[in-house]
C-alpha positions as CSV (number, residue, x, y, z in Angstrom):
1,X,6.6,3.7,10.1
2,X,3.8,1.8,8.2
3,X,3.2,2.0,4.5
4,X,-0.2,3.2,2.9
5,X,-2.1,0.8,1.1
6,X,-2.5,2.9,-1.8
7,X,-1.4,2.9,-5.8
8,X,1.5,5.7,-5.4
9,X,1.5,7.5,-8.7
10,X,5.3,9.4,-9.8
11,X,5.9,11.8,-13.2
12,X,9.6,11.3,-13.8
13,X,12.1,13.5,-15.4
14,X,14.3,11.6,-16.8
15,X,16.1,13.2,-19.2
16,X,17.3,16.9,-18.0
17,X,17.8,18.6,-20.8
18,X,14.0,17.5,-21.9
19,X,10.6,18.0,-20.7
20,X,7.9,15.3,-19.2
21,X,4.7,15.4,-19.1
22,X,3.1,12.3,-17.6
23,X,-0.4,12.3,-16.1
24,X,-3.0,10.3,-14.4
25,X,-6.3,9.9,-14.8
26,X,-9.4,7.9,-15.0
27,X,-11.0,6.9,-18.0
28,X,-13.2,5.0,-16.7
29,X,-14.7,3.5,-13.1
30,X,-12.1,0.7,-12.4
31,X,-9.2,2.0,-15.1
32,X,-6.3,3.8,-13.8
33,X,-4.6,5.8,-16.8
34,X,-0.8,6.9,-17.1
35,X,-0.6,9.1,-20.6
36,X,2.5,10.5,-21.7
37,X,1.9,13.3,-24.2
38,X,3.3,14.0,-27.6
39,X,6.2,16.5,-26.5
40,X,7.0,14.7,-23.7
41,X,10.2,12.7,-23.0
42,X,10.6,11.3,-19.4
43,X,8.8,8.5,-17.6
44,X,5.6,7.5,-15.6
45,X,5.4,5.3,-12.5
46,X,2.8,3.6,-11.0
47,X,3.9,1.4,-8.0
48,X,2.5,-0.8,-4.7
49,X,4.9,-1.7,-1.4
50,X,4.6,-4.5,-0.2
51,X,6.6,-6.8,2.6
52,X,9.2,-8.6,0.7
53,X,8.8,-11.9,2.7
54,X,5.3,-12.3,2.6
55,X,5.5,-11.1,-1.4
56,X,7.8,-13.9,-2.6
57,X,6.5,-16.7,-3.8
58,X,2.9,-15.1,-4.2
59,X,1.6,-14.5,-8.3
60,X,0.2,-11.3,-9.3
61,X,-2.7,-10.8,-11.5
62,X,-3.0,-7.7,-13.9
63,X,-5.4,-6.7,-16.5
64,X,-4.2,-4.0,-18.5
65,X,-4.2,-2.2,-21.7
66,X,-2.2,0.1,-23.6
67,X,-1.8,2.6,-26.4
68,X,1.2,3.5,-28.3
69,X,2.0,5.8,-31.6
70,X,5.8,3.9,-31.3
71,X,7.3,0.9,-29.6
72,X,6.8,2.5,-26.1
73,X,7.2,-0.6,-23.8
74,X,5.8,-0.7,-20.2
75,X,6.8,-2.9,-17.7
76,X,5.6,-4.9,-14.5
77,X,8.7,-5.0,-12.3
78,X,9.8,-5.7,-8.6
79,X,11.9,-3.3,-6.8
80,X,14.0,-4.3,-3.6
81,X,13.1,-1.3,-0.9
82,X,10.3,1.6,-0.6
83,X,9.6,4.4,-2.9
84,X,8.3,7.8,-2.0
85,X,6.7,9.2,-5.1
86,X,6.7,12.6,-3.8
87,X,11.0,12.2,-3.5
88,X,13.0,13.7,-5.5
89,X,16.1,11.5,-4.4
90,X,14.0,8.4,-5.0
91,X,13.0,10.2,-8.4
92,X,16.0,11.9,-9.4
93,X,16.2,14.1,-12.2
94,X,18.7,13.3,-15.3
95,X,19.0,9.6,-14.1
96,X,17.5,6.6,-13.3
97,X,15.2,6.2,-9.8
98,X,17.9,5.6,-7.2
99,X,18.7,2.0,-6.4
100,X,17.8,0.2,-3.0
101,X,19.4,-2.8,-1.4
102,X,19.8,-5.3,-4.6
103,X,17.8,-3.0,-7.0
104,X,15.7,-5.1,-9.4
105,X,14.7,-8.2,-8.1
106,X,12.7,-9.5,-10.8
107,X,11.1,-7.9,-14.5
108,X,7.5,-9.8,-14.4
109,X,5.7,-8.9,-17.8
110,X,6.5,-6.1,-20.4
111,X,4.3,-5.2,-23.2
112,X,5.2,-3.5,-26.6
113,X,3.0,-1.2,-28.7
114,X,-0.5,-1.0,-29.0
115,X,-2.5,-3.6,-27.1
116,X,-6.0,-5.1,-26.0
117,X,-6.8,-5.7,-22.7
118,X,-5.0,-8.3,-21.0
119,X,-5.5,-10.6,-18.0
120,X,-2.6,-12.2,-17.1
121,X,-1.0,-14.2,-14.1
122,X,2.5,-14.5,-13.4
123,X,4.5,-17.4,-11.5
124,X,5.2,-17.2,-8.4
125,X,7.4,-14.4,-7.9
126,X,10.8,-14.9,-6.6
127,X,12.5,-12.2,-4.4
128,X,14.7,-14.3,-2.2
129,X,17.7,-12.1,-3.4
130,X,16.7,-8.6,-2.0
131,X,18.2,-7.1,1.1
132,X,15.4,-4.8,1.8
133,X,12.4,-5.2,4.0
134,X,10.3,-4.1,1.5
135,X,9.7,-4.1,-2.1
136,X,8.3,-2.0,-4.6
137,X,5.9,-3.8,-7.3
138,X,6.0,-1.2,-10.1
139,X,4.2,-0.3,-13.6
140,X,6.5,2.2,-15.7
141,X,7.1,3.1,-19.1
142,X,9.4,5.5,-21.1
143,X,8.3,7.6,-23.5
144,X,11.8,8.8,-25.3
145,X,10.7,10.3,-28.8
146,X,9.2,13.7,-29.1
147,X,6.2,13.6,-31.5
148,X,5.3,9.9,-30.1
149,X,2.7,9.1,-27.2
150,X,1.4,6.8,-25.2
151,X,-1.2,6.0,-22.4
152,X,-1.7,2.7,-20.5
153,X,-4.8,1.5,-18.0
154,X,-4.8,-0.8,-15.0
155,X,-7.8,-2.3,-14.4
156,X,-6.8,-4.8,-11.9
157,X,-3.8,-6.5,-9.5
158,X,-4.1,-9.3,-7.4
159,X,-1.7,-11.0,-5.4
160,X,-2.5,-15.0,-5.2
161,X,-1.0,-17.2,-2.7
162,X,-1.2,-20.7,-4.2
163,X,-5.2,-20.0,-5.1
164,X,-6.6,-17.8,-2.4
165,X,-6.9,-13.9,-3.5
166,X,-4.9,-12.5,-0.6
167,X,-4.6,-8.5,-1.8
168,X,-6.7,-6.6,-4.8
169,X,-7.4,-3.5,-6.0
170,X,-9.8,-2.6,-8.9
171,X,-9.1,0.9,-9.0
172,X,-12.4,2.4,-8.3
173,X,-11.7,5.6,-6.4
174,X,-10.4,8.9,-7.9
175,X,-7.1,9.9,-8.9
176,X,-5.7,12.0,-5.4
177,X,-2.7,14.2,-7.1
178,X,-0.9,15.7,-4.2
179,X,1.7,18.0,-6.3
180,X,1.1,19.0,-10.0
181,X,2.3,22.0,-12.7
182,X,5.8,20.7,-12.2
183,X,7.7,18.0,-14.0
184,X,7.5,15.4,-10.8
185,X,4.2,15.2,-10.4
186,X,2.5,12.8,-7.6
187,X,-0.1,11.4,-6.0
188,X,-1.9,8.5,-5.2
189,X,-5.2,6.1,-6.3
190,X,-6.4,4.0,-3.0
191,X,-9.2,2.1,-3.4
192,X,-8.2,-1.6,-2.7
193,X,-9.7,-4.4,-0.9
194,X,-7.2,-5.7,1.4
195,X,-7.6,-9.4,2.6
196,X,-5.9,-10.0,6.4
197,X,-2.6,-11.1,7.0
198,X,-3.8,-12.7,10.4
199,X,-5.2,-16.2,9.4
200,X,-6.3,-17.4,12.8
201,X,-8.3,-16.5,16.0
202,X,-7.5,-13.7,17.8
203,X,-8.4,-13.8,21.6
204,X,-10.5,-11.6,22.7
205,X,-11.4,-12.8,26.7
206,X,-9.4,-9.9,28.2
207,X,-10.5,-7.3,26.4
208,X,-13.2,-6.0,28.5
209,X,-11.0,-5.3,31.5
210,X,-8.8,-3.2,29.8
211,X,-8.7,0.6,29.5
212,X,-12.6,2.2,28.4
213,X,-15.1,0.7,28.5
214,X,-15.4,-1.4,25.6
215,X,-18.2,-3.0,23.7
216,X,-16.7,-6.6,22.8
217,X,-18.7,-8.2,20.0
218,X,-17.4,-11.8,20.5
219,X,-14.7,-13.7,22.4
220,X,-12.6,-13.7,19.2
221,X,-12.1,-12.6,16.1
222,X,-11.2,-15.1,13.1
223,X,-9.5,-13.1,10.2
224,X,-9.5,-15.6,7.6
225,X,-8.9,-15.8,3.7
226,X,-12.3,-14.6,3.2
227,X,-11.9,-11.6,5.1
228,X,-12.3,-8.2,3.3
229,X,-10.7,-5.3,4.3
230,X,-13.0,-2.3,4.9
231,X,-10.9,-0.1,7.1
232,X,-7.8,1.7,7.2
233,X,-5.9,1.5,10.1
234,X,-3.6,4.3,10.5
235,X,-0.6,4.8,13.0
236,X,1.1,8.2,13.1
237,X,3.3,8.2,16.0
238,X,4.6,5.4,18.4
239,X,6.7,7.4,21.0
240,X,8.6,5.8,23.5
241,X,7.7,6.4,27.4
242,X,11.1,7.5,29.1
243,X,9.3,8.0,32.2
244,X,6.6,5.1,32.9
245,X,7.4,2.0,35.0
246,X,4.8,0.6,33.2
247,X,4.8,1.0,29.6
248,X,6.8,1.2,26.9
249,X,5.3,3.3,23.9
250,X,2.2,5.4,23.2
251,X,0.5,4.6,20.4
252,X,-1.4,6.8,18.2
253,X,-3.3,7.0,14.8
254,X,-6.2,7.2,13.1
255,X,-9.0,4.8,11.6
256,X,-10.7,5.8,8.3
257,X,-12.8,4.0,5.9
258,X,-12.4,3.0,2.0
259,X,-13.0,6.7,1.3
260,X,-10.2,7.9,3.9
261,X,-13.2,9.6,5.9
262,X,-12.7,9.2,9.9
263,X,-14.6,6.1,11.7
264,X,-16.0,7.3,15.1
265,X,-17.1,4.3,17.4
266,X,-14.2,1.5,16.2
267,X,-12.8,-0.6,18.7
268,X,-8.8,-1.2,17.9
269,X,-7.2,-3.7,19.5
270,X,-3.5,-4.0,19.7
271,X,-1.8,-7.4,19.8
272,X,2.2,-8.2,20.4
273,X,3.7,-9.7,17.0
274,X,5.6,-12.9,18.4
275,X,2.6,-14.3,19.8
276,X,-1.0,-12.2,18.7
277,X,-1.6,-12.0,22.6
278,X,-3.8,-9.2,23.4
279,X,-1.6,-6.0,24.6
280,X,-4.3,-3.2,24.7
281,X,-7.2,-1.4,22.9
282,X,-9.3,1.7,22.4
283,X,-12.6,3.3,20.9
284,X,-12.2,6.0,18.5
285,X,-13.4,9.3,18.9
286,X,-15.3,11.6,16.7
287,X,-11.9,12.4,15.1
288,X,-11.5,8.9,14.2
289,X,-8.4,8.8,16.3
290,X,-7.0,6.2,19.1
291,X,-4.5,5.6,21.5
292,X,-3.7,3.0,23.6
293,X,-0.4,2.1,25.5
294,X,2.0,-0.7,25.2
295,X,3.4,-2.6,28.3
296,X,7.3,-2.5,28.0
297,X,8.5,-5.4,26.5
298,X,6.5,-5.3,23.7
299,X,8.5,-3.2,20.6
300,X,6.8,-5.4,17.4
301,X,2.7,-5.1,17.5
302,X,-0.2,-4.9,15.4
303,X,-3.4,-3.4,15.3
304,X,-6.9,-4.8,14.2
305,X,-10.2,-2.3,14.4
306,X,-13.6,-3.4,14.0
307,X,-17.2,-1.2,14.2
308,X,-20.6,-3.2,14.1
309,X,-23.5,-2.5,11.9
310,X,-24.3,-3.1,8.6
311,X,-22.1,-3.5,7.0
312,X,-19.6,-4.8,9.7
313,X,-16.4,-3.1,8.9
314,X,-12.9,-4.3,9.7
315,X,-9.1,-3.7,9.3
316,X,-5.5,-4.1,10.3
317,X,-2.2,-2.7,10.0
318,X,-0.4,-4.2,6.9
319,X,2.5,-4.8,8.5
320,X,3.7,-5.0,12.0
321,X,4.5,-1.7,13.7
322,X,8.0,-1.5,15.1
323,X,8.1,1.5,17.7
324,X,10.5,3.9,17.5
325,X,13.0,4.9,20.5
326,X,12.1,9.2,20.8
C-alpha cells in the first residue's frame, strides 16, 4: 500500500548454471558497500522507489566509489514500476529482473573500473515515458568473470528539485539483511532524511474536536523545504467499513523513529488528498500505533505525525494512501 523509505538491498542470480555471491556491508559510517567476491558470477542491486510524477524532472546527486580487478561496470538507472528485493519473480533466476510497464526509463551515470570517490549531479531526469506509478532508481553491477571482483560504496543520494534538496540519505544506519546463506540475498539500509512533500500550511482549527483528546501545538502546521523528516509514518491496513453510515475506511499503522523504534505520544493527523482538509486524527499508544477513521467519501489521504520536545520530531506518509475495498 505505501512504499518504505528505505535503500532495498537484492543478491541476484543471474546466471543459473553459476553461483553469486554478492554482499552488503558497511565500511564505514555513511558508506554503503555491495562486494561481489572472486568466484562469484551474478549481480548486486541496490535500489530507492520513488513516485514517478514527482521524480521526473528532479536531479539526483550521488557520491560514490568503486573497486574493480576487471572492467566491472556499475550503473545508476531508472526503472518504470516497484521492486521487491525479497521476490524472486521480480529477481528471477537465469534471466534478467522482470520488466514493469516501459522497463528502463532512463541509464543516468555508469562507471568503469577502478575509481575515486565521485560527487556527481545529473540533469534533470526525464521519465515522462513510463506507465507505472512508480519507479525504481537503481545502483547495479555485474560481476561475469570467475577469478575477478569487485565492491562499490554509496556515500550519498539526493534528489534536487531546481535547487532545494527535497529527499537524502547518507547512509548512516546499519545494514538490516532480512534473508541470507542463499544466492538471493536481501535486505534493507534506512537511514534517510526525508524532506515533506506538503509545501504549504496545513489547518489545524478543527482538530481539537475530533476523536481523543488531543494536545494541538499550533493552529497549523507549515511543512516547507526546510523541513526534515524525523519520523516514519507507517500504514498497515486501510480496511473498508461495509457496515458504517458514517465512515468509509479504518485506518491503521504504526509511527517509529529514524531507528524504526515505536513513538508513544505522536499526534497523527489524517488529511484528504484533493484538498489537505483535515479528515481525522489520533495519539499513539505505547505500541507506537494509531487509528483513526475516514468519513466515506474520502478514498485518497495522507498522514502527517508530529511529537513535541526536543527535538521536535515530525513525519508523513510518502505518498498518498489509496484505501483498499476488503
Amino acid at each position: 500500500m505505501v512504499n518504505s523509505i528505505k535503500l532495498h538491498l537484492r543478491e541476484h542470480k543471474l546466471y543459473a548454471a553459476y553461483g553469486v555471491d554478492v554482499s552488503f556491508t558497511k565500511p564505514d559510517s555513511t558508506n554503503v558497500r555491495m562486494t561481489s567476491t572472486a568466484g562469484s558470477l551474478g549481480q548486486g542491486w541496490m535500489f530507492l522507489i520513488r513516485d514517478r510524477s514527482w521524480l521526473n524532472g528532479k536531479k539526483i546527486r550521488i557520491k560514490w566509489s568503486g573497486y574493480s580487478s576487471y572492467a566491472h561496470t556499475v550503473y545508476l538507472r531508472v526503472y518504470d514500476g516497484t521492486y521487491n528485493e525479497g521476490s524472486d519473480t521480480d529477481f528471477p533466476t537465469g534471466s534478467d529482473i522482470l520488466t514493469k510497464g516501459a522497463g528502463l526509463l532512463q541509464t543516468v551515470r555508469s562507471k568503469t573500473g577502478t575509481f575515486s570517490e565521485e560527487d556527481w549531479t545529473s540533469d534533470p531526469l526525464s521519465l515522462g515515458s513510463g506507465t507505472q506509478t512508480y519507479a525504481t532508481i537503481t545502483i547495479s553491477a555485474v560481476d561475469p568473470w570467475g577469478g575477478q571482483d569487485y565492491y562499490f560504496n554509496v556515500d550519498l543520494i539526493q534528489l534536487i528539485d531546481g535547487s532545494t534538496v527535497v529527499y537524502e540519505d547518507e547512509f548512516t544506519d546499519d545494514v538490516h539483511m532480512d534473508h541470507t546463506g542463499s544466492e538471493g540475498d536481501h535486505g534493507y539500509c534506512s537511514s534517510d532524511v526525508q524532506i515533506q512533500y506538503v509545501t504549504d500550511s496545513i489547518s489545524l482549527t478543527d482538530a481539537p474536536s475530533i476523536n481523543k483528546n488531543l494536545t494541538v501545538v499550533a493552529d497549523s502546521i507549515t511543512l516547507t523545504d526546510q523541513v526534515f523528516r524525523n519520523l516514519t509514518v507507517e500504514v498497515t491496513d486501510a480496511i473498508y467499513l461495509t457496515d458504517s453510515a458514517d465512515y468509509g475506511y479504518k485506518v491503521t499503522g504504526i509511527v517509529k523513529d529514524v531507528n524504526s523504534n515505536p513513538v508513544s505520544g505522536a499526534t497523527v493527523w489524517l488529511f484528504r488528498a484533493s484538498d489537505k482538509a483535515y479528515m481525522g486524527a489520533d495519539v499513539t499508544g505505547d505500541d507506537g500505533a494509531y487509528e483513526i477513521m475516514v468519513p466515506n467519501g474520502v478514498d485518497e489521504f495522507f498522514l502527517v505525525a508530529f511529537k513535541d520536545g526536543v527535538p521536535q520530531k515530525v513525519g508523513s506518509t510518502y505518498f498518498d494512501v489509496t484505501g483498499e475495498s476488503a
